[in-house]
C-alpha positions as CSV (number, residue, x, y, z in Angstrom):
1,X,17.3,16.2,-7.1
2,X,17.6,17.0,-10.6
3,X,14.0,18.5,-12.8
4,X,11.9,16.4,-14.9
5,X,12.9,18.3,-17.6
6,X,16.1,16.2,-17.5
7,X,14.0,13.0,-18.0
8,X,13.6,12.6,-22.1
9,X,10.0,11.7,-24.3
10,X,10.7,7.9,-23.9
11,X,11.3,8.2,-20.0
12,X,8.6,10.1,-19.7
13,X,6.6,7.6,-21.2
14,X,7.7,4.7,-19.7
15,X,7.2,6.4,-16.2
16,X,3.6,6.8,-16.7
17,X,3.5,2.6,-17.8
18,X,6.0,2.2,-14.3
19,X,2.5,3.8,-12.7
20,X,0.4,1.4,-14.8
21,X,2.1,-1.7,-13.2
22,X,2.4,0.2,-9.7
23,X,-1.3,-0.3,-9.8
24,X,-1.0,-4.0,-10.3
25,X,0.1,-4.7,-6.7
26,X,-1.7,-4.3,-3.2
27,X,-3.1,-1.8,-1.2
28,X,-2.3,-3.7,1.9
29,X,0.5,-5.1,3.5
30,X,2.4,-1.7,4.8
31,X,4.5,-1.7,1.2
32,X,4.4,0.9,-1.3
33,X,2.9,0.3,-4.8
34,X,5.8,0.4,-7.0
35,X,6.6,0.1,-11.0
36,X,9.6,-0.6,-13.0
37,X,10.6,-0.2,-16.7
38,X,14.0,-1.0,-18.3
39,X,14.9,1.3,-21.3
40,X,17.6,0.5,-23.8
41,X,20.1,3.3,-25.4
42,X,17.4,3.9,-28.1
43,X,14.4,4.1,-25.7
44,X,12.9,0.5,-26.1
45,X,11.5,-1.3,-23.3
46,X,13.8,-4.1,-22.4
47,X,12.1,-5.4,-19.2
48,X,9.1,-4.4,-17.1
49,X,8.3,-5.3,-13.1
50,X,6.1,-4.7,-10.3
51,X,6.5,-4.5,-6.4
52,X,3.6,-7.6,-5.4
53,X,3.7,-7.3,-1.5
54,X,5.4,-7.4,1.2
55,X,8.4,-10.1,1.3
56,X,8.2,-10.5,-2.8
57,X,10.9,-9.0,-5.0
58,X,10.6,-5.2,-5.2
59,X,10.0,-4.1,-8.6
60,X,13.7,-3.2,-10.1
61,X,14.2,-6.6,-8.8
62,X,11.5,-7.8,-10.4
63,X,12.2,-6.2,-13.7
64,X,16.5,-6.8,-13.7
65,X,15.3,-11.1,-13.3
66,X,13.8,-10.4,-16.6
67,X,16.7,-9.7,-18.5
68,X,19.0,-12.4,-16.5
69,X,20.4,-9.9,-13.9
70,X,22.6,-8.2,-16.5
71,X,21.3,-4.3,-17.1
72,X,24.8,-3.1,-18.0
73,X,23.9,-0.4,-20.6
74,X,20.2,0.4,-19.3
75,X,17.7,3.0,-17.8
76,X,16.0,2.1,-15.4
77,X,12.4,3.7,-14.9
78,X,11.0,3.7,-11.0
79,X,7.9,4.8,-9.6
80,X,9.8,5.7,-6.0
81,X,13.4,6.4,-5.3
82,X,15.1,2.9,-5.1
83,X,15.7,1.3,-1.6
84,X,18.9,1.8,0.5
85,X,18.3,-0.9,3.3
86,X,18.2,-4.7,4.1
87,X,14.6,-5.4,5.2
88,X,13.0,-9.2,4.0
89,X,14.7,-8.4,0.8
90,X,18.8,-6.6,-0.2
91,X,18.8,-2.8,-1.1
92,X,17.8,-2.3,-4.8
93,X,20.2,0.9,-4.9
94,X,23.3,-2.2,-4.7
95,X,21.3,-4.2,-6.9
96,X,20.9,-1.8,-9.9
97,X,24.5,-1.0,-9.4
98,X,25.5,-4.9,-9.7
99,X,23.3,-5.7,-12.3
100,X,25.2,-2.7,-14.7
101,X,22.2,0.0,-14.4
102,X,23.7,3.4,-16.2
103,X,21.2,5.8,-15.2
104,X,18.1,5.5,-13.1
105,X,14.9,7.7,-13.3
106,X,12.4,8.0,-10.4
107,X,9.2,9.7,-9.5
108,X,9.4,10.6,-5.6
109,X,11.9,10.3,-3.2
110,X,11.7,7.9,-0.6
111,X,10.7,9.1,2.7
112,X,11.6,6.0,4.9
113,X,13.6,6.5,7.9
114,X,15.8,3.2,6.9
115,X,15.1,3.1,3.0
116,X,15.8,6.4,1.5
117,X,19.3,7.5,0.1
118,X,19.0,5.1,-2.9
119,X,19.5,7.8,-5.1
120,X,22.8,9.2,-2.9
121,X,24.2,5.8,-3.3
122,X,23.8,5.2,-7.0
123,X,25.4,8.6,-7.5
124,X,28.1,7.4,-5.5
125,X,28.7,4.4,-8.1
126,X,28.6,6.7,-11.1
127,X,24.9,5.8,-11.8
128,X,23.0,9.4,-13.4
129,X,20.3,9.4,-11.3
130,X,17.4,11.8,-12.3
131,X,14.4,12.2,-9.8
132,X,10.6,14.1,-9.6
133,X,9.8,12.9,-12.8
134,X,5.6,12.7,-13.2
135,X,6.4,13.2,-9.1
136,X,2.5,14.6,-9.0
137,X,1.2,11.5,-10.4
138,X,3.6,9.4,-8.1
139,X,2.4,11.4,-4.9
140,X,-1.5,10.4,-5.8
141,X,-1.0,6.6,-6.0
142,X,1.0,6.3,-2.8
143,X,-0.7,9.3,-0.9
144,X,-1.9,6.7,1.6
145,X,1.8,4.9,2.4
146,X,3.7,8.6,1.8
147,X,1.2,10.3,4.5
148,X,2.6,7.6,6.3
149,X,6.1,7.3,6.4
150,X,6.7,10.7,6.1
151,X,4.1,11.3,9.5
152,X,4.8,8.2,11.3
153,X,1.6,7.1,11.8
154,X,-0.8,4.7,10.5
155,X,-3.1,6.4,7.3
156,X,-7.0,6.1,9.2
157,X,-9.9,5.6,7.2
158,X,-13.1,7.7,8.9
159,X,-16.4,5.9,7.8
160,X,-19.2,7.7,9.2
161,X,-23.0,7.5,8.1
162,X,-25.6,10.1,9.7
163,X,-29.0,11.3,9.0
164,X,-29.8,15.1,8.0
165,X,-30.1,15.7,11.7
166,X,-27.5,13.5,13.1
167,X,-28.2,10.5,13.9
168,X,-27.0,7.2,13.5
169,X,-29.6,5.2,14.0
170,X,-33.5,5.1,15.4
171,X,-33.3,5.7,19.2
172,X,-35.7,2.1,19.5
173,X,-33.5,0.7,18.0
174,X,-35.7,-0.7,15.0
175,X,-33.3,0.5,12.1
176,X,-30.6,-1.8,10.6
177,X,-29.1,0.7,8.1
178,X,-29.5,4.4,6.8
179,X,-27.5,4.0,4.0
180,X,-28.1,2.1,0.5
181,X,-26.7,-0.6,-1.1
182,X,-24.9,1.3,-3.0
183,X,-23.1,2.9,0.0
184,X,-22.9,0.1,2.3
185,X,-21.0,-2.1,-1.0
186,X,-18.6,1.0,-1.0
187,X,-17.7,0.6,2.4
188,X,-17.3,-3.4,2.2
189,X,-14.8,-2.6,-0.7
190,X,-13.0,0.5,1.3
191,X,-12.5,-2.3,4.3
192,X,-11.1,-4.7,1.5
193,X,-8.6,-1.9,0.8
194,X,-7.1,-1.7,4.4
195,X,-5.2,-3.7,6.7
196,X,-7.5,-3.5,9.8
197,X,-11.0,-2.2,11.1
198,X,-11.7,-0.9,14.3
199,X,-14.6,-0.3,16.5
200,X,-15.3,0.0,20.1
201,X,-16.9,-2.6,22.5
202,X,-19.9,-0.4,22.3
203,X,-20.8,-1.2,18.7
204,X,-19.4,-4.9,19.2
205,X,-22.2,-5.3,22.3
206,X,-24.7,-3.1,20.6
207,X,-24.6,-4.3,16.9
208,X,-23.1,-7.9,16.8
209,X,-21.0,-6.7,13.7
210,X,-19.0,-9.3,12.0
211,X,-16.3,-7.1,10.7
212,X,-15.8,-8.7,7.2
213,X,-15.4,-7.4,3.8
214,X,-17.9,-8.6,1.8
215,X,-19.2,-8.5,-1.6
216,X,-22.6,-8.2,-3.5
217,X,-23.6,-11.8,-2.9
218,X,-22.4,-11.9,0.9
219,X,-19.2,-13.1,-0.2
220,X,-16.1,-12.6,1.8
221,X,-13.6,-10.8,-0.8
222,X,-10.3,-11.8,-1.4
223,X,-8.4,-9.4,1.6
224,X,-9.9,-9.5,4.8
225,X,-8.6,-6.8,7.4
226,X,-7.8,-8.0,10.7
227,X,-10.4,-6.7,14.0
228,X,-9.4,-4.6,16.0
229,X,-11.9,-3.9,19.1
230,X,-10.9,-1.1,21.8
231,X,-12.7,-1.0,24.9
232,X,-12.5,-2.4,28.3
233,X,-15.8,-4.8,28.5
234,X,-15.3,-8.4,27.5
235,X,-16.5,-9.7,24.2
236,X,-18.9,-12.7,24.2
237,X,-17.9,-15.7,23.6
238,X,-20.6,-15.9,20.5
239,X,-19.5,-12.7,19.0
240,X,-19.9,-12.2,15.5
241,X,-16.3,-11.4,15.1
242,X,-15.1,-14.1,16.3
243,X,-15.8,-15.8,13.6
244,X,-14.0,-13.4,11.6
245,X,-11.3,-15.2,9.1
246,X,-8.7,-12.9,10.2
247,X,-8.9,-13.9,13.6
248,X,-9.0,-17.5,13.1
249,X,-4.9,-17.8,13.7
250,X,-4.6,-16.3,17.3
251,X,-6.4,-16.8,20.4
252,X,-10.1,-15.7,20.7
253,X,-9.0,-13.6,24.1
254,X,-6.7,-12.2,21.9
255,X,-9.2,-9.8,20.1
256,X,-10.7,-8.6,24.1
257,X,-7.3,-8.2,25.6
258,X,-6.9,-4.9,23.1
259,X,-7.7,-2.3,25.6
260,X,-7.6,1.1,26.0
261,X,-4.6,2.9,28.4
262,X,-7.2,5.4,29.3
C-alpha cells in the first residue's frame, strides 16, 4: 500500500469532501458508508457520488453515471478500497477499469472476506492505485462496519441505565424511568441508528416495551430496527411489540420462536 504522502493537495482535498458525502448515506443496512470524487488532470472535480444502501449503486458507480461512464483520463477519490466481487451489484475494481479510470486514491482497505483485492486488481490493469490516504479519518466513520468485517461479528450496542447504587428500577415496581428526557431521546435516536434491538422475555413480560424508535413528539422516526426477543417463555398475544412496524411483514410467532440454545 503506498503512503499518503503519495496522494497530492487536491486529492487530499477531495478525500476529505469523499467523507462529506460518505456521511450522506445510512447507518443501517450492513453496507459501508462510502464517498467518491472524480479529479481531472488539473485537480478539478469532474463528478461526485455516494454509496445510498444496500442494493443501490456503490459510490464509484455512482459518481462514473455522472460523467456518462467515460473516466478515461481521471482520478478517482474513494473513501474505502474499491470492491472486488459480484454481490446485488458488479465489482467496482472492473468498473473503474472499464470506464478509463487512470489512477484511483482510497482511504482504508477493504477488509471483506469476498470484496477486498480491488486495489490488486486495478494494479493489474495498469490503474496507479494509492491507498491510506486520511485512513484515520476513514477508520472513524466506518468503525462500526470495519469492527465488523474485520471480527466477524455483529457491532452491539450496550444501553444500560443504573442508579448510583445499582439499580435499575424501584423494587415495587412504582418507577417508569431513571433517566431524563434528554437521555431516553438519545437512546430512541441510537435505536434509529441500528438494524435491530434486543431484549429478553423478561423485560418483554415485565415492561410491556414496544421497541420503537421514536422521536420528541412520540413519533416513530424514519428507520425502525427489527425486535429481536431471546428467551424461552411465550410472548402474549397483546404484546406491545407486536405492534411493532418492523414486525408487521412476518408472522407474529415469528418474533417468540427466537430462542435461546441454552
Amino acid at each position: 500500500m503506498s503512503s499518503q504522502a503519495t496522494a497530492n493537495e487536491h486529492e487530499l482535498a477531495a478525500m476529505r469532501r469523499a467523507l462529506e458525502l460518505a456521511e450522506l448515506g445510512p447507518l443501517t443496512g450492513g453496507n459501508p458508508r462510502v464517498g467518491c470524487v472524480l479529479l481531472d488532470a488539473d485537480g478539478r472535480t469532474v463528478a461526485e457520488g455516494w454509496h445510498r444502501g444496500a442494493g443501490t449503486p456503490h459510490a464509484e458507480i455512482d459518481a462514473l453515471a455522472k460523467v456518462g461512464g467515460d473516466a478515461r483520463g481521471l482520478t478517482a477519490v474513494v473513501t474505502l478500497e474499491p470492491c472486488n466481487h459480484w454481490g446485488r451489484t458488479g465489482p467496482c475494481s472492473i468498473a473503474l477499469i472499464g470506464a478509463g479510470i487512470s489512477r484511483v486514491v482510497y482511504g482504508v482497505t477493504d477488509p471483506g472476506s469476498h470484496s477486498a483485492g480491488g486495489g490488486a486488481r486495478l494494479r493489474e490493469a495498469g490503474v496507479e492505485v494509492v491507498g491510506g490516504v486520511r485512513a484515520a479519518e476513514v477508520e472513524e466513520l466506518l468503525e462500526c462496519w470495519l469492527a465488523s468485517e474485520r471480527r466477524g461479528r455483529p457491532w452491539v450496542t450496550v444501553k444500560w441505565a443504573s442508579t448510583l447504587d445499582g439499580r435499575a428500577a424501584a423494587a415495587d415496581g412504582t418507577s417508569r424511568w431513571i433517566t431524563g428526557t434528554a437521555a431516553r431521546q438519545r437512546v430512541h435516536e441510537e435505536r434509529a441508528s441500528n438494524d435491530a434491538i434486543l431484549v429478553g422475555t423478561g423485560t418483554v413480560l415485565a415492561d410491556d416495551p414496544s421497541l420503537t424508535a421514536r422521536g420528541d413528539a412520540g413519533e416513530l422516526l424514519s428507520h425502525q430496527p427489527v425486535p429481536v426477543v431471546v428467551g424461552r417463555r411465550p410472548i402474549p398475544d397483546d404484546a406491545a411489540l407486536r405492534r411493532h412496524p418492523g414486525a408487521s411483514s412476518r408472522p407474529a410467532a415469528a418474533i417468540s420462536r427466537r430462542c435461546s440454545p441454552t
